[in-house]
N, CA, C and O of each residue as an XYZ file, in Angstrom:
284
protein
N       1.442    -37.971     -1.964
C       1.570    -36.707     -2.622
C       2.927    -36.098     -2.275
O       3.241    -35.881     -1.105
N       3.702    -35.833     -3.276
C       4.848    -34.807     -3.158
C       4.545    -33.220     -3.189
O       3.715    -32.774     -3.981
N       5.288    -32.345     -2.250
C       5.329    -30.962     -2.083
C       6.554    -30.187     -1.877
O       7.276    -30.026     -0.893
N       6.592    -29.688     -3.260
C       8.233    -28.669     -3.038
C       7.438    -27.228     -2.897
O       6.532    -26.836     -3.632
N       8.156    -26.362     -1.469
C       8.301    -25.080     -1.618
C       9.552    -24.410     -1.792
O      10.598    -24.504     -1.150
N       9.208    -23.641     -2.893
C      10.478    -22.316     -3.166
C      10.368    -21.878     -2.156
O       9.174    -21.817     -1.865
N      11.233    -21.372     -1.114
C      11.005    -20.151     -0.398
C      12.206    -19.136     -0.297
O      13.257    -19.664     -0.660
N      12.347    -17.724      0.127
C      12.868    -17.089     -0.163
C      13.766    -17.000      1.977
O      14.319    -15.942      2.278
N      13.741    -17.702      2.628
C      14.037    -18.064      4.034
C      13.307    -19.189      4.549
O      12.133    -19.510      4.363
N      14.240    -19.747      5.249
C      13.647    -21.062      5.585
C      14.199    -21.205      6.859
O      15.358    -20.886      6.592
N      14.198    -21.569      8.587
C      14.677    -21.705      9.672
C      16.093    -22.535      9.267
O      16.042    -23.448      8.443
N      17.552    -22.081     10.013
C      18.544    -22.980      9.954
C      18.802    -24.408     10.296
O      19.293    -25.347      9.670
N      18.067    -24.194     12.084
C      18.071    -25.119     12.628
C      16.493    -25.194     14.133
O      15.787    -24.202     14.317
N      16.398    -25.816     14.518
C      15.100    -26.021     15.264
C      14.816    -24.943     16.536
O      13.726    -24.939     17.108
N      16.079    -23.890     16.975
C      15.761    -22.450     17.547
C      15.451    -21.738     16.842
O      14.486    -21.053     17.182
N      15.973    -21.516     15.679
C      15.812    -20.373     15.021
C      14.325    -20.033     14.733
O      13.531    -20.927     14.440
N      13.815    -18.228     14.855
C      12.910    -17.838     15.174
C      12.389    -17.818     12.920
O      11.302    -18.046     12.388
N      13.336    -17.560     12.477
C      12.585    -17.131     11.205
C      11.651    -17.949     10.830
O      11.757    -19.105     11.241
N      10.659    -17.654     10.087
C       9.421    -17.979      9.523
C       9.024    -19.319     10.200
O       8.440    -20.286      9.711
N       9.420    -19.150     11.254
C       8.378    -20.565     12.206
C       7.616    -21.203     11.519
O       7.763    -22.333     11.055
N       6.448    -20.229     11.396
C       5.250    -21.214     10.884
C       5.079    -21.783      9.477
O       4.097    -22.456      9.165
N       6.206    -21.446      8.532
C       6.423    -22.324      7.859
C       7.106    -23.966      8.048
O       6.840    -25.042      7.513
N       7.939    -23.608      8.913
C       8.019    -24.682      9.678
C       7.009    -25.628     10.356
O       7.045    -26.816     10.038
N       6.113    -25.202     11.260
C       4.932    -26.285     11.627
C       4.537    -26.599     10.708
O       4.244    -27.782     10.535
N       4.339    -25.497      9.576
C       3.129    -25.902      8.676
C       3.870    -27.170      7.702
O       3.357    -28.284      7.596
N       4.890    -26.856      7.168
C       5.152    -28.361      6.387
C       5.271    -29.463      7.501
O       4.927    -30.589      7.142
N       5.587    -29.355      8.448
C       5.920    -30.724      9.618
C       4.580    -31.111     10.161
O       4.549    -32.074     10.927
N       3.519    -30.517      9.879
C       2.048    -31.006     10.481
C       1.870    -32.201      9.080
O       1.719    -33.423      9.097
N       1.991    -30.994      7.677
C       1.501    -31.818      6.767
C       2.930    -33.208      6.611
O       2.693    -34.309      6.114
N       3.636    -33.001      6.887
C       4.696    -34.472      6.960
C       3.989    -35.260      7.483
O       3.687    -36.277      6.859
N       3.509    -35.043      8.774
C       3.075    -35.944      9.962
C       1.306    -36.760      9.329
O       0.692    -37.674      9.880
N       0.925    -36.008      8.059
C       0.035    -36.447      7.615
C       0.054    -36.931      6.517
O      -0.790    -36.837      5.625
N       1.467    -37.725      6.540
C       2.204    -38.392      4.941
C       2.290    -37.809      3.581
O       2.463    -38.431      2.532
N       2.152    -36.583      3.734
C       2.512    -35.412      2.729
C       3.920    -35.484      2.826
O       4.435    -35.024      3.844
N       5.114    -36.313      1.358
C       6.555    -36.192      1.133
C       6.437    -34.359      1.025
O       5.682    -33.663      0.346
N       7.728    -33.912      2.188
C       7.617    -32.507      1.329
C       9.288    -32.014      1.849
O      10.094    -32.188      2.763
N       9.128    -31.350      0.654
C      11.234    -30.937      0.348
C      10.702    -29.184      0.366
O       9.844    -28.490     -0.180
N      11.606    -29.056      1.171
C      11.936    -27.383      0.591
C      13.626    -27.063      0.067
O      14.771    -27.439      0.317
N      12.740    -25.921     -0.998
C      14.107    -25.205     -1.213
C      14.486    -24.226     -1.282
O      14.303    -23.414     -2.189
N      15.355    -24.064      0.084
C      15.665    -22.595      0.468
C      17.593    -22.186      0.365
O      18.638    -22.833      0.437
N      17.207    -20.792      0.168
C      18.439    -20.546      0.274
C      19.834    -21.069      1.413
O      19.695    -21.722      2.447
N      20.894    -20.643      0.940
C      21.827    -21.358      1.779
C      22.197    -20.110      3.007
O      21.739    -18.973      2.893
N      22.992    -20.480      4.047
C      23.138    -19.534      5.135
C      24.487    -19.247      5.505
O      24.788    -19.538      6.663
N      25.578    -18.615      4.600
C      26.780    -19.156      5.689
C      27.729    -20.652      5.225
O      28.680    -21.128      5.845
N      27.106    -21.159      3.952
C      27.208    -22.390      3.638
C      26.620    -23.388      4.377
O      27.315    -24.366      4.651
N      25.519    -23.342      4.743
C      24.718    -24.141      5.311
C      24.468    -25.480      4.375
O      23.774    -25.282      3.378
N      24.840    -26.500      4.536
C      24.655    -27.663      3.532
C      22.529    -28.289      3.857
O      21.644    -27.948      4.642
N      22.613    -28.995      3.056
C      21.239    -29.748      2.981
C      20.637    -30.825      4.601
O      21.342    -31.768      4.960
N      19.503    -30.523      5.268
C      19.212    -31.124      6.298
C      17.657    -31.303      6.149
O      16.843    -30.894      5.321
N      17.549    -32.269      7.558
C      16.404    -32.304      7.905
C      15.470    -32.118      9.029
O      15.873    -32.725     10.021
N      14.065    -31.321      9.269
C      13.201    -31.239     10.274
C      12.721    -32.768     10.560
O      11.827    -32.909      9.725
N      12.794    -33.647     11.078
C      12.190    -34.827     11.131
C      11.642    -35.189      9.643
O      12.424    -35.616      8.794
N      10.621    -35.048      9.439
C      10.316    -35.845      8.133
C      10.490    -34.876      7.026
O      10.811    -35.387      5.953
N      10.367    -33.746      7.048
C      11.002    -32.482      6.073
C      11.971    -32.215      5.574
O      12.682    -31.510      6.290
N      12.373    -32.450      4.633
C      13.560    -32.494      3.588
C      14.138    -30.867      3.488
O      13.392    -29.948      3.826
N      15.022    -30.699      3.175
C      15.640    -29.370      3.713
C      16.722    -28.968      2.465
O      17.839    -28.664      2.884
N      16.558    -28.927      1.084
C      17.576    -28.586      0.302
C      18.083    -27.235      0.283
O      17.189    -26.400      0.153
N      19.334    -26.742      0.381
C      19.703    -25.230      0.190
C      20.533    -25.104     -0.992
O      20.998    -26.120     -1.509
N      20.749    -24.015     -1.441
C      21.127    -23.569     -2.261
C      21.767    -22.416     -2.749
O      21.100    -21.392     -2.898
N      23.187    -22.440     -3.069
C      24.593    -21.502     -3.057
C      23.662    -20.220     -3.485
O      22.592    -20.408     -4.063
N      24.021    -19.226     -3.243
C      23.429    -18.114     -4.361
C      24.660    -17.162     -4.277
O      24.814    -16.294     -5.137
N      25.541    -17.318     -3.242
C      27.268    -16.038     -3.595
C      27.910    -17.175     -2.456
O      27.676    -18.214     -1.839
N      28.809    -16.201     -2.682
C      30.236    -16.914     -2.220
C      30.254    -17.140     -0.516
O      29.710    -16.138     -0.053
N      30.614    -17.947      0.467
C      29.782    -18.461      1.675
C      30.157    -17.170      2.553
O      29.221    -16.807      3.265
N      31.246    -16.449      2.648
C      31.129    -15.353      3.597
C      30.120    -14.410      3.269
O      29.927    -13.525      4.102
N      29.708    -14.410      2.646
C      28.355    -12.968      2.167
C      27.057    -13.587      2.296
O      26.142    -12.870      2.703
N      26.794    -14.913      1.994
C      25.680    -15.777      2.047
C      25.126    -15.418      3.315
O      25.253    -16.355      4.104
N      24.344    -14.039      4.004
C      23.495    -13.914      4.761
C      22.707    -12.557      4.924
O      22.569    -11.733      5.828
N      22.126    -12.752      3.263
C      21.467    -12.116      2.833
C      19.952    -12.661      3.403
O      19.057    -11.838      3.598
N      19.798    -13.712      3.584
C      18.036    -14.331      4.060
C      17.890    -14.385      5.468
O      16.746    -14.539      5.898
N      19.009    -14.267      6.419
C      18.734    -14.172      7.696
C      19.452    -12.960      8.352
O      19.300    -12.727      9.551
């Protein structure tokens, strides 16, 4: 099964406190062979990554010095 979430914030990197538990929550269901991509805004020009098996797409929405409107 494939799973894309829109979300409107998504954690940068594996400290960061924002919406945690969106974080476990797609990386539990990874760990239970659920493919799953999110797509969240960009940070700063934050390019595309990954949580271990969690796909991580971002996406421009202004110009990269202003881009931190979601965190």
């Amino acid at each position: 099964m494939k799973v894309l979430y829109i979300v409107s914030s998504f954690p940068r990197n594996e400290k960061d406190t924002y919406v945690r538990w969106l974080l476990e929550k797609t990386q539990r269901l990874a760990g239970r062979g659920v493919d799953i991509t999110v797509l969240a805004p960009s940070y700063k020009g934050l390019s595309d990554h990954r949580f271990g098996k969690v796909k991580v797409r971002r996406f421009r929405y202004f110009l990269k010095r202003w881009e931190d409107l979601t965190h």
